[in-house]
VOGU-3710 file (C-alpha; in Angstrom, 3 decimals, decimal comma):
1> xxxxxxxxxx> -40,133/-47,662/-38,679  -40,300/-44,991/-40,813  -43,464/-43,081/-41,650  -43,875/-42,843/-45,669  -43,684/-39,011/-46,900  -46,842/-37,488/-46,130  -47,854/-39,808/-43,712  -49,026/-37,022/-40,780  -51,041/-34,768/-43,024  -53,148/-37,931/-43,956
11> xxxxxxxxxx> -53,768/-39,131/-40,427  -56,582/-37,506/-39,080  -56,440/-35,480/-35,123  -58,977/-38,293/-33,940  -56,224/-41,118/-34,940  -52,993/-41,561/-32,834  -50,175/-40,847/-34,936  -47,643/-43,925/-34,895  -44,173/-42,785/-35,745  -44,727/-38,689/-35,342
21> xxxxxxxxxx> -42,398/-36,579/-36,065  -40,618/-34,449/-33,167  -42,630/-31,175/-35,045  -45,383/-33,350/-35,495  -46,111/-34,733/-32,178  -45,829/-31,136/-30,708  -48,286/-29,887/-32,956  -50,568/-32,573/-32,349  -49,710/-32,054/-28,929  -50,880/-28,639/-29,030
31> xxxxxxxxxx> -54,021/-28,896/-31,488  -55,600/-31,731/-29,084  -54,604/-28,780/-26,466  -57,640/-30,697/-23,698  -59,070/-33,611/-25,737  -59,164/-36,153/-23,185  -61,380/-38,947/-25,575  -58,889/-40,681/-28,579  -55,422/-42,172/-28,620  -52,058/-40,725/-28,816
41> xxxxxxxxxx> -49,017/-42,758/-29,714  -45,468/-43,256/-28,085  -44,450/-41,055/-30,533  -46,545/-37,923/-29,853  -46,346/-38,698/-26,195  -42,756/-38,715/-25,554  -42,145/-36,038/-28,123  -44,388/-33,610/-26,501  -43,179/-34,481/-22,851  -39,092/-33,914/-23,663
51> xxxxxxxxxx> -40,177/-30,246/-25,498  -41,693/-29,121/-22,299  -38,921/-30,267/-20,030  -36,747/-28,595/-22,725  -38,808/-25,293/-22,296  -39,162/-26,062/-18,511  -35,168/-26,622/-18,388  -34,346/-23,497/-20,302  -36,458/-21,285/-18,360  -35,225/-22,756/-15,002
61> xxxxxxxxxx> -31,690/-22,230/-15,881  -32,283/-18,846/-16,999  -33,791/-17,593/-13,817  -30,992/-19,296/-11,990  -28,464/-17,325/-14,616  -29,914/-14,182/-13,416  -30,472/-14,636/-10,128  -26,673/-15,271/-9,796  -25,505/-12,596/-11,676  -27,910/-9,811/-10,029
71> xxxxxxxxxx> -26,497/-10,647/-6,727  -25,932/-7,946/-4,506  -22,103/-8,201/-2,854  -23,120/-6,460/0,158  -26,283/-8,495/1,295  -26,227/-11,463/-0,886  -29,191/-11,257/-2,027  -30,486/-11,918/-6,158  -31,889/-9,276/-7,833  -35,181/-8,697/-9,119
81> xxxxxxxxxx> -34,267/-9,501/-12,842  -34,483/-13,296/-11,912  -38,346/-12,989/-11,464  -39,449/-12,870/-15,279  -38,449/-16,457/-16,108  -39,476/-17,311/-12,786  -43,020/-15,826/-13,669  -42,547/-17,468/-17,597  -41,710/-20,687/-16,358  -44,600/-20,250/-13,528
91> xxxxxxxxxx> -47,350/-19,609/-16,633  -46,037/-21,998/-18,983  -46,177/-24,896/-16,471  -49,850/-23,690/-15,990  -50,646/-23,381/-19,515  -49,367/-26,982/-19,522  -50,563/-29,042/-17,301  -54,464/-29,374/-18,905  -52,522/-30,944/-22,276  -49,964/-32,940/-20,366
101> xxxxxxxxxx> -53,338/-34,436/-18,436  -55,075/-35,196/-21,574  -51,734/-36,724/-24,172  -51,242/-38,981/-20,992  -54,806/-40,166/-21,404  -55,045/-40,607/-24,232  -51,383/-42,217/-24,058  -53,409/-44,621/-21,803  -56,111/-45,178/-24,011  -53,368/-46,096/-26,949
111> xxxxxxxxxx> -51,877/-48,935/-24,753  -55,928/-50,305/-24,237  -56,122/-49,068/-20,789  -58,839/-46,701/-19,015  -57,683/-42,767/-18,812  -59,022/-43,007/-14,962  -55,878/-45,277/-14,240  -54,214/-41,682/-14,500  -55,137/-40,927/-11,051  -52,733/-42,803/-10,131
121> xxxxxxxxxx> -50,190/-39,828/-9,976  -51,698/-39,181/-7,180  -49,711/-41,846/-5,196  -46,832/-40,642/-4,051  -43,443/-42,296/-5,858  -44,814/-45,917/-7,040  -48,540/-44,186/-8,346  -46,071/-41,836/-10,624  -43,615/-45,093/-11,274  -46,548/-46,942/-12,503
131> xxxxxxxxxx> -47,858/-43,830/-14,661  -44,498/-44,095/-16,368  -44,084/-48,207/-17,220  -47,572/-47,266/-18,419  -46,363/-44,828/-21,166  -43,802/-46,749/-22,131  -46,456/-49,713/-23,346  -46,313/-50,399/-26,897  -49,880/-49,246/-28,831  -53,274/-51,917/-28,379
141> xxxxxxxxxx> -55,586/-53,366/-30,529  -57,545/-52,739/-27,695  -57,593/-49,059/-27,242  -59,468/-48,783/-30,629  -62,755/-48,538/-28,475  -61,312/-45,059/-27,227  -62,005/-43,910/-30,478  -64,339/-41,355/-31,931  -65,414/-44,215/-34,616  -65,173/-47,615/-32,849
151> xxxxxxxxxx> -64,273/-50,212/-34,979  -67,143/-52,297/-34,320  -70,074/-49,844/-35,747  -67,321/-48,051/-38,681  -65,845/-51,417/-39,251  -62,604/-49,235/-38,565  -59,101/-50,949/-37,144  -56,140/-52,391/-38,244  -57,323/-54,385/-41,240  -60,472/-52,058/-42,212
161> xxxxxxxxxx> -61,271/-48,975/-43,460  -62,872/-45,807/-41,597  -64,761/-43,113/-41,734  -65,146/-40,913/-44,628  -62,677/-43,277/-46,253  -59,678/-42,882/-43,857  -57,457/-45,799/-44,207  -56,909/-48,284/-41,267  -53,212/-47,368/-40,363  -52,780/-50,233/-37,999
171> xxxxxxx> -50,573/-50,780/-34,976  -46,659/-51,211/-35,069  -45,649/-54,134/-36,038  -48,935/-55,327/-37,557  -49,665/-55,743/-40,743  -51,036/-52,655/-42,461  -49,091/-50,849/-40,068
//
């Protein structure tokens, strides 16, 4: 499905945006940086979770890179020159992990289900299995209640209108989507 030309500037940051963009989804990703209420799509999810284990990848790689090349032949051990990327990769993972929290969420929300079922991470191999057959979960009528403007009191969903006079822009393969 392809989004018409346009399509993300119209959708507005409280709306999950169905068929992002890899640019878009990271910028969404980063502009909801700890909004834990709303929806986010496949899209935006998936988008924003292969550019940080690109960054996370690159960064690894590149304190491995210098670590090998900064060894000393005499004692074997790496130089200190691998310990910047170590310390980027370090901060970035922390600067991360507050917006990787809240797109899963609200990932959670999008497939109709409660952002608590999250904790589930917390169970060691099938808690983190689950977490991910959860992502994958195409998008639910459902999760509308997550949203700022429920569709019951804004008349707001897949066949309505919303707020302000957004345009319902439905759920994949739905009509109006």
């Amino acid at each position: 499905m392809t989004p018409p030309s346009g399509y993300a500037a119209d959708v507005p940051l409280s709306q999950p945006l169905y068929g992002a963009s890899f640019g878009a989804g990271i910028k969404r990703f980063f502009q909801k940086y700890a909004t834990f209420s709303g929806r986010a799509s496949r899209s935006e999810y998936w988008w924003s979770f292969l550019f940080n284990g690109v960054i996370e990848t690159i960064l690894y790689i590149a304190a491995v890179v210098i670590a090998v090349a900064g060894i000393d032949p005499v004692t074997g051990e790496p130089g200190a020159g691998f310990m910047l990327p170590l310390a980027l990769l370090m901060l970035y993972s922390l600067a991360i992990i507050i917006p990787g929290i809240a797109v899963s969420v609200r990932r959670l929300h999008d497939a109709g289900y409660s952002g608590l079922l999250y904790l589930l991470v917390l169970v060691p191999f099938f808690g983190q299995l689950a977490i991910f057959v959860f992502m994958l979960l195409p998008s639910s009528p459902d999760g509308a209640r997550f949203d700022e403007y429920p569709p019951q009191q804004y008349g707001y969903g897949p066949y309505g209108q919303g707020p302000q006079g957004y345009s319902s822009y439905g759920y994949p393969g739905q009509p109006g989507a």
